[in-house]
C-alpha beads as a LAMMPS data file, in Angstrom:
LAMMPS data file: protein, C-alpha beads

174 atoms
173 bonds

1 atom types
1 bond types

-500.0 500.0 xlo xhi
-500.0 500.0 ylo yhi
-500.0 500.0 zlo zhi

Masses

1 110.0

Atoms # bond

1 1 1 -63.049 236.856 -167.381
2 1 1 -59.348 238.540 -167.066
3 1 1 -59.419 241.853 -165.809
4 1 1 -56.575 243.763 -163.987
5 1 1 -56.174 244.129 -160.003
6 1 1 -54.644 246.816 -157.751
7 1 1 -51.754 244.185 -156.915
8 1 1 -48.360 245.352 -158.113
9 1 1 -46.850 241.208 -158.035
10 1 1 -49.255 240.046 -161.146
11 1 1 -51.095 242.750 -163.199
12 1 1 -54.537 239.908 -163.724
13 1 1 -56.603 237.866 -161.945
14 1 1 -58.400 235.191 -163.855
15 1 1 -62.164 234.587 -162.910
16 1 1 -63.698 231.008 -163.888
17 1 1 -66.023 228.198 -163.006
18 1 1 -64.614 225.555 -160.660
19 1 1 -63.829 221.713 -161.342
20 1 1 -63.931 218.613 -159.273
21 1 1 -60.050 218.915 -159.714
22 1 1 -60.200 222.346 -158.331
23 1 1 -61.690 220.141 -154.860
24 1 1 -59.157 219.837 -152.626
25 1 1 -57.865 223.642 -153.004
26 1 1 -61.364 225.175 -152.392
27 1 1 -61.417 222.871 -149.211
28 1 1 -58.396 224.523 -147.738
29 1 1 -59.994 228.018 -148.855
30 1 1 -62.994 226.967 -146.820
31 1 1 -61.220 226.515 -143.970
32 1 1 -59.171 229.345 -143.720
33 1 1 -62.647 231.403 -144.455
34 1 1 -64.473 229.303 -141.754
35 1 1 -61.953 229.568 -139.097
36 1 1 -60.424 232.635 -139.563
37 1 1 -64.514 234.310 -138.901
38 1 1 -64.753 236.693 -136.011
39 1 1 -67.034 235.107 -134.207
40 1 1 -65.126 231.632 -134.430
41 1 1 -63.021 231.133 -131.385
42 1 1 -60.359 228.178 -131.482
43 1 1 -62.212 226.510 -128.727
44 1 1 -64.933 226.220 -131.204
45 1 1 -62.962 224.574 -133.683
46 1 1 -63.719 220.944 -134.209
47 1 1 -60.853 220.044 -136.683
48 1 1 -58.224 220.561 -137.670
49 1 1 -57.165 221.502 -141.185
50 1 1 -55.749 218.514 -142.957
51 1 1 -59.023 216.390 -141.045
52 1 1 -61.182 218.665 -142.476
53 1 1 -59.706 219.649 -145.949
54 1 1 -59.737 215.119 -145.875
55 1 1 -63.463 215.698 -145.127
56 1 1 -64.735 218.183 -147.267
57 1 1 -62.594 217.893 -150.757
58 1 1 -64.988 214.681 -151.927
59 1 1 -67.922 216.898 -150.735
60 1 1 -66.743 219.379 -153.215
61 1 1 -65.559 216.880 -156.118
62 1 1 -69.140 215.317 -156.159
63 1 1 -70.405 219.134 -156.004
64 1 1 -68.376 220.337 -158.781
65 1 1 -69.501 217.846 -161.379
66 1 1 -71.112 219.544 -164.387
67 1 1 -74.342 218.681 -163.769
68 1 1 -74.387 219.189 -160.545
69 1 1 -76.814 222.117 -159.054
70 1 1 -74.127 223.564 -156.930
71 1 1 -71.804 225.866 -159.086
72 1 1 -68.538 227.863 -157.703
73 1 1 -66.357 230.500 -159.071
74 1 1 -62.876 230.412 -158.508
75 1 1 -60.537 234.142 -158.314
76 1 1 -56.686 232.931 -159.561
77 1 1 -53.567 235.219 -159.801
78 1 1 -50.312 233.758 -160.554
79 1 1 -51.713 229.933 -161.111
80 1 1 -52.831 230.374 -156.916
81 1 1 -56.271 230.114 -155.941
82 1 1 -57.062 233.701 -154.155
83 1 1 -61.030 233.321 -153.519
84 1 1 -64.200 231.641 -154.072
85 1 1 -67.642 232.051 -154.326
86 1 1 -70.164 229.248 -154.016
87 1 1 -74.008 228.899 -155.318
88 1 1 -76.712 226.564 -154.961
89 1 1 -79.894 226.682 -157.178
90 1 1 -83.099 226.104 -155.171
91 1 1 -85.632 224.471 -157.112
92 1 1 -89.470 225.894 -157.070
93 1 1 -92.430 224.148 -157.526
94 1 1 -93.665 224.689 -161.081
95 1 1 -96.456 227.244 -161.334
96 1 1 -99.046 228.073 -164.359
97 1 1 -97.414 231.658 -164.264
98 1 1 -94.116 233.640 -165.780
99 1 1 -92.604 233.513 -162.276
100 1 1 -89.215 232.209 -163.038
101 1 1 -88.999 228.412 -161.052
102 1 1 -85.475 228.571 -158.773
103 1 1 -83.813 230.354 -156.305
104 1 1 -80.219 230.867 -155.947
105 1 1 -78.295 230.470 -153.019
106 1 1 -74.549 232.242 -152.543
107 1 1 -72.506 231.189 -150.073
108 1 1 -68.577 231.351 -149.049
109 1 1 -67.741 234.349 -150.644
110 1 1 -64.016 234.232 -149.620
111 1 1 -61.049 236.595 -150.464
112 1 1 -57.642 235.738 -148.741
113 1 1 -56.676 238.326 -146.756
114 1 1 -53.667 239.835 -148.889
115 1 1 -55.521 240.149 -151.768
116 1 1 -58.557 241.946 -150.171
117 1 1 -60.080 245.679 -151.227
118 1 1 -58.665 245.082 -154.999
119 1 1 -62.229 244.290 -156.629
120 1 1 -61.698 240.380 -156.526
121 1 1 -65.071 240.020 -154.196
122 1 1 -66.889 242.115 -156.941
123 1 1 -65.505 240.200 -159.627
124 1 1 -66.548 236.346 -158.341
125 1 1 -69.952 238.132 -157.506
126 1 1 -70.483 239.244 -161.042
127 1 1 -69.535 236.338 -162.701
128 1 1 -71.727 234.305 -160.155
129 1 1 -74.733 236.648 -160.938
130 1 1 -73.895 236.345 -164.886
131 1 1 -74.933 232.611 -164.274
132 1 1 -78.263 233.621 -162.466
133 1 1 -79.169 235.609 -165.678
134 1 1 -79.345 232.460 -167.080
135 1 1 -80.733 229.868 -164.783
136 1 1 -84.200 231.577 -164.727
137 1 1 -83.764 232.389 -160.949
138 1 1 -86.555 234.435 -159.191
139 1 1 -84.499 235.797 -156.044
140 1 1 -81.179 235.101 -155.105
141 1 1 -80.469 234.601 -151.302
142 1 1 -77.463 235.019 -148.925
143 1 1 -76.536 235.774 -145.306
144 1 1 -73.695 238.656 -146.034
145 1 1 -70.952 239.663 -142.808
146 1 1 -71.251 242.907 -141.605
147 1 1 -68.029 243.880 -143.762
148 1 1 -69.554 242.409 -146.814
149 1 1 -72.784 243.747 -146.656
150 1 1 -71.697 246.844 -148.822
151 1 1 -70.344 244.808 -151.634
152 1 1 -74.063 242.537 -152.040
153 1 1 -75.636 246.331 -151.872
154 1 1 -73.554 248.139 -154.393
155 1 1 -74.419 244.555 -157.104
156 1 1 -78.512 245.099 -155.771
157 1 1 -78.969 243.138 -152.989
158 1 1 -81.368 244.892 -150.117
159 1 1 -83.234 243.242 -147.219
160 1 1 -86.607 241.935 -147.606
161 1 1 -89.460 242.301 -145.426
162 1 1 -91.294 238.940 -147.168
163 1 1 -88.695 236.607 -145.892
164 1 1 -88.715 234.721 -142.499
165 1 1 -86.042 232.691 -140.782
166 1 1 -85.732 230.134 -138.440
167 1 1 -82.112 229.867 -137.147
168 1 1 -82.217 227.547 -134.687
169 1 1 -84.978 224.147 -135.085
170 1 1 -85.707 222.672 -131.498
171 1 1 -89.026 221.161 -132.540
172 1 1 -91.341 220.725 -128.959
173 1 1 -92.690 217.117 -129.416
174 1 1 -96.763 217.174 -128.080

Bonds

1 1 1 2
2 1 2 3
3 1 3 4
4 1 4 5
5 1 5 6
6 1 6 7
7 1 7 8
8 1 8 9
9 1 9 10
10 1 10 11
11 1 11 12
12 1 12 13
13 1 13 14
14 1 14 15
15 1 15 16
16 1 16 17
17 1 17 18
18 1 18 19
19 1 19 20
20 1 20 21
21 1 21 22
22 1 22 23
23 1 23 24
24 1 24 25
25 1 25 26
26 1 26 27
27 1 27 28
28 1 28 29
29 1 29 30
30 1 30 31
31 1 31 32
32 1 32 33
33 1 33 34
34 1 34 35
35 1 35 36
36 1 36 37
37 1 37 38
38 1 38 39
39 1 39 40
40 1 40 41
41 1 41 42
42 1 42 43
43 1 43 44
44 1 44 45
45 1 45 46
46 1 46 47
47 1 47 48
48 1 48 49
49 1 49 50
50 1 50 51
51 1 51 52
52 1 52 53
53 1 53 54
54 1 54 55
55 1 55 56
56 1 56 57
57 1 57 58
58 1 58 59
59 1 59 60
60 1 60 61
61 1 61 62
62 1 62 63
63 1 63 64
64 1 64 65
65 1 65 66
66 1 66 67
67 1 67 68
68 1 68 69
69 1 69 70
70 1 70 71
71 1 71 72
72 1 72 73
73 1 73 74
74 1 74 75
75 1 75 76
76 1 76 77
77 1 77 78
78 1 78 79
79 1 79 80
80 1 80 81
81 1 81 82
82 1 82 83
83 1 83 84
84 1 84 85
85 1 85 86
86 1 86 87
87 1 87 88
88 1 88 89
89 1 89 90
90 1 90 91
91 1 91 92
92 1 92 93
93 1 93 94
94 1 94 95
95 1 95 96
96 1 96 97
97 1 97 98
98 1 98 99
99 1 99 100
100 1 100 101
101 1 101 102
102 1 102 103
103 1 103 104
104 1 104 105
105 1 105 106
106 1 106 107
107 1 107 108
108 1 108 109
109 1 109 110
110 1 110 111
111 1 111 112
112 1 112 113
113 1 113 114
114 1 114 115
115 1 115 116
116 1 116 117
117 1 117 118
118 1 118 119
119 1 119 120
120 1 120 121
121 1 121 122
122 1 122 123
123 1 123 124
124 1 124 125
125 1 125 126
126 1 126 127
127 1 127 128
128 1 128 129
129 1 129 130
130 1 130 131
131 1 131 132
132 1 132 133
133 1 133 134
134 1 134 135
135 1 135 136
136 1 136 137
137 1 137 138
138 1 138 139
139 1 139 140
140 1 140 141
141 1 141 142
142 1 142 143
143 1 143 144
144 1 144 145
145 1 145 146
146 1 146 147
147 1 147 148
148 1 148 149
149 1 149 150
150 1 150 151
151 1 151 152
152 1 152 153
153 1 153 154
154 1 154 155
155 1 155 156
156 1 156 157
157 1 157 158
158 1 158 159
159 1 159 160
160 1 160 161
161 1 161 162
162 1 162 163
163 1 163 164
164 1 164 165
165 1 165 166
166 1 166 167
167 1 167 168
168 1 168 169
169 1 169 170
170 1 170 171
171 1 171 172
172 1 172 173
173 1 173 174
């Protein structure tokens, strides 16, 4: 998916499906997104970059196999990776009905900073909701930031009142 951006140094960004080799370039992405959040404070940070990039790109090249059932969307200008967008299908248990049998799951919706407000966000959205069309998904699921909550509403998104969460498990033993 090519389609042009707002940014006068390259007139397209490039849209596709990640690869294992794509790994270790996502990882770094992750941690800039992770530690950059507002509510992350470097006292809170664990590790540092190269440690964790070292941890996380095999989680991501055994993730980004083909048939694997997490998928991720990659934003590109200029041959540099600019953002990401991560999904996870949930498996249902099979029913006798037409409900469709997964979930989806999005996760790490990341832009870098400079290349923010141009419709990149939008763009890794779509193409991650293209797949859902096609995965025979019943609800798709995320946990937007204040600041992206407008972009999951203007694509559909809205809060449910069927849905229940549990943020924190401290299980009492009896």
């Amino acid at each position: 998916m090519r389609e042009p951006s707002n940014n006068q140094q390259s007139a397209t960004v490039t849209i596709r499906q990640a690869s294992s080799s794509d790994a270790h370039r996502l990882a770094r992405l992750r941690y800039a997104f992770r530690s950059s959040l507002d509510q992350v404070n470097e006292n809170q940070v664990n590790e540092n970059e190269e440690s964790f990039v070292e941890r996380c790109t095999p989680w991501m090249t055994e993730r980004l196999q083909d048939s694997s059932i997490w998928k991720c969307w990659l934003a590109e200008r200029d041959s540099l990776v600019v953002g990401n967008l991560w999904a996870h299908l949930i498996e249902k248990i099979p029913n006798p009905t037409l409900e469709p049998e997964h979930h989806a799951y999005i996760t790490n919706l990341y832009v870098c900073e400079d290349c923010r407000g141009q419709g990149i966000g939008a763009m890794l959205l779509s193409a991650a909701l293209l797949w859902v069309q096609t995965n025979d998904v019943h609800a798709v699921i995320l946990w937007p930031t204040e600041r992206s909550r407008s972009l999951y509403q203007r694509h559909g998104f809205s809060a449910p009142e069927d849905l229940l969460e549990l943020i924190e498990i401290n299980v009492a033993r009896t």
